[in-house]
C-alpha positions, 0 to 999 in steps of 0.5 A, spaced: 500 500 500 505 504 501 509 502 495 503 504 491 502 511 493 509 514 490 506 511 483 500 514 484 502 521 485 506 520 478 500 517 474 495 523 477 501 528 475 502 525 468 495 525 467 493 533 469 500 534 464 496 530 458 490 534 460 492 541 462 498 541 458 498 536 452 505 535 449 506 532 441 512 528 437 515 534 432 516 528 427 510 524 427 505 529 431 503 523 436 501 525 443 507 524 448 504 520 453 509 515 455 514 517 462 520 519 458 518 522 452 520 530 451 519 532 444 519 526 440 516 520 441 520 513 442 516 511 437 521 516 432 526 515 436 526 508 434 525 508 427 533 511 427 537 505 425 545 505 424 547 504 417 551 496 416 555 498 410 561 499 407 566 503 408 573 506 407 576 504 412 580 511 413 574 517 412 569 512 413 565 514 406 559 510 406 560 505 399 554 502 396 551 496 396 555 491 402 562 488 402 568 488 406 571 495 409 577 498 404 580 504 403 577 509 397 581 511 391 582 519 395 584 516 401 589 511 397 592 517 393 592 523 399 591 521 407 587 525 411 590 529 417 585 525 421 587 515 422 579 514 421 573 517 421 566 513 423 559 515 422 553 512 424 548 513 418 547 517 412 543 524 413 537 521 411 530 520 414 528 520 421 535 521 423 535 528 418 530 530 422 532 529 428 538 533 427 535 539 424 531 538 430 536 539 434 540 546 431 536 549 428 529 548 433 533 550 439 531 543 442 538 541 446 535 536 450 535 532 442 543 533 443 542 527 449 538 522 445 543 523 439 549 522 442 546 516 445 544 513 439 552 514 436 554 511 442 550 505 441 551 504 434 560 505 434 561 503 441 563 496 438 569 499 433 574 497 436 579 502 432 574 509 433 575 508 440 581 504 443 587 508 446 583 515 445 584 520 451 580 526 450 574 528 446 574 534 442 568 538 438 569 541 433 567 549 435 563 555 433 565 561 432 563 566 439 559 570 434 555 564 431 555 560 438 551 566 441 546 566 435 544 560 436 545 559 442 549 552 443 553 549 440 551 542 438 557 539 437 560 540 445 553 538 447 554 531 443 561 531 446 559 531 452 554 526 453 560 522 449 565 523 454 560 521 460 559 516 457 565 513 455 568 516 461 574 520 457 576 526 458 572 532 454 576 538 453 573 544 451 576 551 449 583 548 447 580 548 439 577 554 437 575 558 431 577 565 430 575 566 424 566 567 422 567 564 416 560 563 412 556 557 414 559 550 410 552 549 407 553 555 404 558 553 399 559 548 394 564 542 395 571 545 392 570 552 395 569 548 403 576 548 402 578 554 402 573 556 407 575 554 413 582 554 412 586 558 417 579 559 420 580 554 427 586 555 432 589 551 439 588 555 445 594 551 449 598 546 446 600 542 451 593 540 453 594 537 447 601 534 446 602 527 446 594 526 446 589 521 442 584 526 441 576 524 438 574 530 434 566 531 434 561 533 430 554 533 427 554 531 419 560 529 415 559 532 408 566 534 404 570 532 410 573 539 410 572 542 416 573 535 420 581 536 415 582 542 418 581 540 425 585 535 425 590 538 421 591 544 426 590 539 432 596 534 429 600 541 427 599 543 435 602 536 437 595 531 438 599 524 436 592 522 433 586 525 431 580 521 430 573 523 428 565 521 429 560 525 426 553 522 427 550 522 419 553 523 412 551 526 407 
């Protein structure tokens, strides 16, 4: 009898917030009516799968069809500053909209779901995680952080480093140039963008150091070169990276 009056006085304040204040899913509309559901249902929540594919075994772009990881033609010919990059999935369905849902929504609390299903889905990769000592998001630039709010990569990586229990390092890599925005631009003028656009705060936070680079979408791979090649100039032993979709 006691146990139950704990559980009574949820289901009575869960059943005025239904009533009063009803909340609804921002991709299917559905009432959010089971405990723990905040802005999506679990039902969409779901419904974002990783992708089993192939891969270069270096910048992790997606190959179609299935078969044995490998190294792509670029990789071969000029290899990234970064040993290898994984992303959960493409940029696709469900898990697009969830992600625009998370920067551009203002919806932070997104940031926490999201980082739990890239940790669910790369948790097994071996070479993504093995040896790594901190995790580092890729940053924005004070002017824009304040426009939006946050930033969604710091937030991803986070909830990583919780996770994993390594250690996050912010405000080491900074961006101290408000280049425009990557999506602005088409694939080759990426590059020129944002070079000499990101900067280490205090190298030796970072000497000697296998570091994770964090970030939301991997596209042309520019930024995520960038990053890594400031990171490793500035004396990183390895850059790795995960990013949660790939367009």
């Amino acid at each position: 009898m006691i146990s139950s009056f704990p559980r009574i006085i949820f289901s009575s304040a869960k059943l005025a917030e239904l009533v009063f204040f009803p909340s609804f899913c921002k991709l299917c509309s559905s009432l959010l009516e089971v405990p723990g559901e905040r802005i999506v249902c679990f039902s969409c929540l779901e419904k974002v799968r990783p992708l089993r594919s192939s891969y270069c075994l270096c910048c992790g772009r997606f190959f179609e069809g299935e078969g044995r990881p490998h190294f792509c033609q670029n990789c071969l010919e000029k290899k990234p500053a970064f040993s290898c990059h994984r992303s959960c999935a493409r940029y696709t369905g469900k898990l697009k909209d969830l992600i625009l849902l998370f920067k551009y929504g203002h919806y932070k609390v997104l940031g926490k779901d999201l980082a739990r299903f890239a940790y669910s889905a790369l948790e097994k990769e071996e070479g993504l995680w093995w040896g790594v000592e901190a995790i580092v998001p890729i940053p924005l630039h004070p002017k824009r952080e304040k426009k939006r709010g946050f930033n969604q990569a710091r937030i991803l990586a986070r909830e990583l480093a919780s996770l994993k229990s390594i250690e996050l390092l912010e405000g080491q890599l900074v961006k101290v140039k408000n280049v425009p925005p990557q999506t602005s631009l088409e694939r080759e003028e990426r590059e020129k963008n944002v070079r000499g656009a990101y900067e280490v705060a205090k190298r030796k936070r970072i000497k000697g150091k296998i570091l994770l680079l964090i970030d939301d979408v991997y596209t042309t791979g520019s930024t995520l070169r960038e990053c890594s090649a400031v990171l490793r100039e500035a004396g990183a032993k390895e850059v790795r990276a995960l990013t949660l979709a790939q367009a």
